[in-house]
C-alpha angles and dihedrals in degrees: 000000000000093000085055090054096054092042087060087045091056089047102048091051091052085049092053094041088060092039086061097036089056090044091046107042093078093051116081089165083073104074136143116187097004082293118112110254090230076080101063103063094038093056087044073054104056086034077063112048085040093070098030103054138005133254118301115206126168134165085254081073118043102086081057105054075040090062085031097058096043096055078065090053099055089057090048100048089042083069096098096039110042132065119266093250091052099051090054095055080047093064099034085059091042089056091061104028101041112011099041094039087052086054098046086052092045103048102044125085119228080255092053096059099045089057092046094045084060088048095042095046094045083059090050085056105051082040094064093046080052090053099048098049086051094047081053091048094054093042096053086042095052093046106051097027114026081243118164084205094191091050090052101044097023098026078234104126102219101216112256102222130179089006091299134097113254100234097220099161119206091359148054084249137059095221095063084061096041094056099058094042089054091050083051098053089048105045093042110088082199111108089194094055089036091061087042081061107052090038089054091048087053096054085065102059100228116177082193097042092055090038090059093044092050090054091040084055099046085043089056099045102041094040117026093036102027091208138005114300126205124208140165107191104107115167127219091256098041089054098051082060095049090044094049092046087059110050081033079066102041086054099047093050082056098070129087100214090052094049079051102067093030083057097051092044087056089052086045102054079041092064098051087066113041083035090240126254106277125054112151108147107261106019110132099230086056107121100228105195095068090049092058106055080052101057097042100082096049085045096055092053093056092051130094116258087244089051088048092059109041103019135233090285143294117293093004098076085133098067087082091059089042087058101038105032106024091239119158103344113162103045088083125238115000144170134227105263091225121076093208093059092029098062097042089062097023103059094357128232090314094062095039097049092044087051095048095042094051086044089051102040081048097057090038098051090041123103106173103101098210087050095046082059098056095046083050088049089054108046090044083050093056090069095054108034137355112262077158082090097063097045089240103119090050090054095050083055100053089040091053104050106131101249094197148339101288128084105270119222120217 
């Protein structure tokens, strides 16, 4: 009796390790040590099931470790070409990103990770209701008081832009907070909190964060349905959401504040495409990301073939664009913020290629609708913005790995 006792405490205590790391993993203001607080519990996690257990390995796995082990490399092999300071920030990533992620992998049943994806995408979910009550109270601070509500609170200025506050939520960056809002919206059955959700990732004007529902929507429409489907059967209860969606968006357009960042997210997705009308190197209404797809070819032909193939390291893929083309030289080490770039020259073709293929084998092998669409979410998201830096992607992944050949409920 008492063994079993102990065993449900263990367990309990793994559960709740997974519930905070998936509450946490959107959430950069939360740190200890310079290290994002998401780690700690999941490195209580994999202490755990070290002693507890023994090494799981399985050939599910193996293209994984595979991707897992060469983000490593590619820290290990940038030693003789980048600066000192660099190649620390490049291990200390590693150890997050690669190390702890391949034990994690390694240490953890099939069953185990059924049972924690349940815990760690729980902890998504209440994230995202977290994230959209602190983008409103930003919004409503910044509005009535002039009041930068994260620098006063986190000591983490957000960037004002077009005259506005970007509401980034518990981050520097309106991606971290996306994410977590469009998991929400996916994993919710509620019409009325789904469309909270995408309302709330508008409001952020996230080029990202529009980019991801479009595809969801398409997604929807092109593969569950198959085509458009008519019907006129609306319940009682089905039509007071409706109803209250559509006067919660009437209200919302009328106000100024709202047509403001709709109106900003509209210039900036303009921008992506005309290419805007300032972009000096290090001018800080540059958009970035365009830059960056630019600039990769002609980067790729001034590298070492080693360098080609395994990167510059991992989490310092902007070192190459600090060396070539004089950006941001003097904020210490940095990473591309798109996962897409910042693999190719982070941890070269062979890292790219091994995280898309896993991505892709994922989405493909998965069942599980509501599965198949945030591993949608996240490789659409590659291409936009790097979730790669809070370890989020790579534990969607792992969370997400098919167990068998039924459709998984979560």
């Amino acid at each position: 009796m008492k063994q079993g006792s102990t065993v449900f405490q263990i367990d309990n205590i793994r559960n709740s390790c997974l519930l905070l790391c998936g509450f946490f993993c959107t959430m950069p203001v939360f740190s200890i040590g310079g290290l994002n607080f998401y780690n700690y519990p999941l490195l209580l996690y994999v202490i755990i099931n070290f002693f507890c257990g023994k090494l799981y390995f399985d050939r599910k796995k193996i293209s994984m470790c595979i991707f897992l082990l060469s983000l490593f490399l590619s820290t290990l092999l940038s030693f003789s070409i980048v600066p000192s300071n660099w190649y620390s920030y490049s291990l200390k990533f590693s150890f997050k990103i690669s190390i702890l992620m391949l034990l994690l992998l390694l240490v953890s049943s099939r069953d185990d990770l059924i049972v924690g994806r349940k815990y760690f995408l729980k902890g998504l979910y209440y994230a995202a209701f977290a994230q959209l009550f602190w983008i409103c109270m930003q919004q409503l601070f910044y509005s009535f008081r002039g009041i930068d509500l994260n620098l006063v609170v986190f000591g983490i200025a957000s960037p004002i832009q077009n005259g506005g506050l970007a509401l980034t939520g518990f981050s520097w960056e309106r991606a971290n907070a996306i994410i977590a809002l469009i998991i929400g919206m996916i994993l919710t059955d509620n019409k009325f909190v789904k469309a909270i959700f995408i309302v709330g990732s508008l409001l952020t004007a996230s080029r990202t964060g529009v980019g991801i529902i479009v595809a969801i929507i398409i997604y929807d429409i092109l593969i569950l349905h198959g085509q458009f489907k008519y019907k006129v059967n609306i319940s009682i209860k089905n039509l007071f959401i409706y109803i209250s969606i559509a006067v919660l968006t009437v209200f919302l357009l009328q106000s100024s504040v709202t047509r403001q960042y709709f109106d900003y997210t509209i210039v900036r997705f303009q921008r992506l495409i005309t290419g805007g009308n300032d972009y000096s190197v290090n001018s800080v209404q540059v958009d970035g990301h365009i830059l960056y797809y630019q600039w990769l070819l002609p980067a790729l032909k001034q590298l070492p073939f080693v360098q080609v193939l395994f990167g510059c390291g991992t989490g310092i893929s902007g070192w190459v664009y600090s060396v070539l083309y004089n950006r941001f030289t003097t904020v210490g080490p940095w990473g591309i913020e798109t996962d897409f770039v910042g693999l190719i020259l982070g941890n070269g073709l062979i890292g790219a290629i091994l995280y898309y293929y896993n991505s892709l084998k994922i989405f493909f092998s998965q069942k599980n609708q509501k599965l198949k669409k945030i591993m949608l979410a996240i490789f659409v998201g590659t291409f936009m913005y790097s979730f790669l830096g809070s370890s989020i992607s790579v534990l969607l992944m792992i969370f997400c790995l098919p167990s068998d050949d039924k459709i998984e409920n979560i």
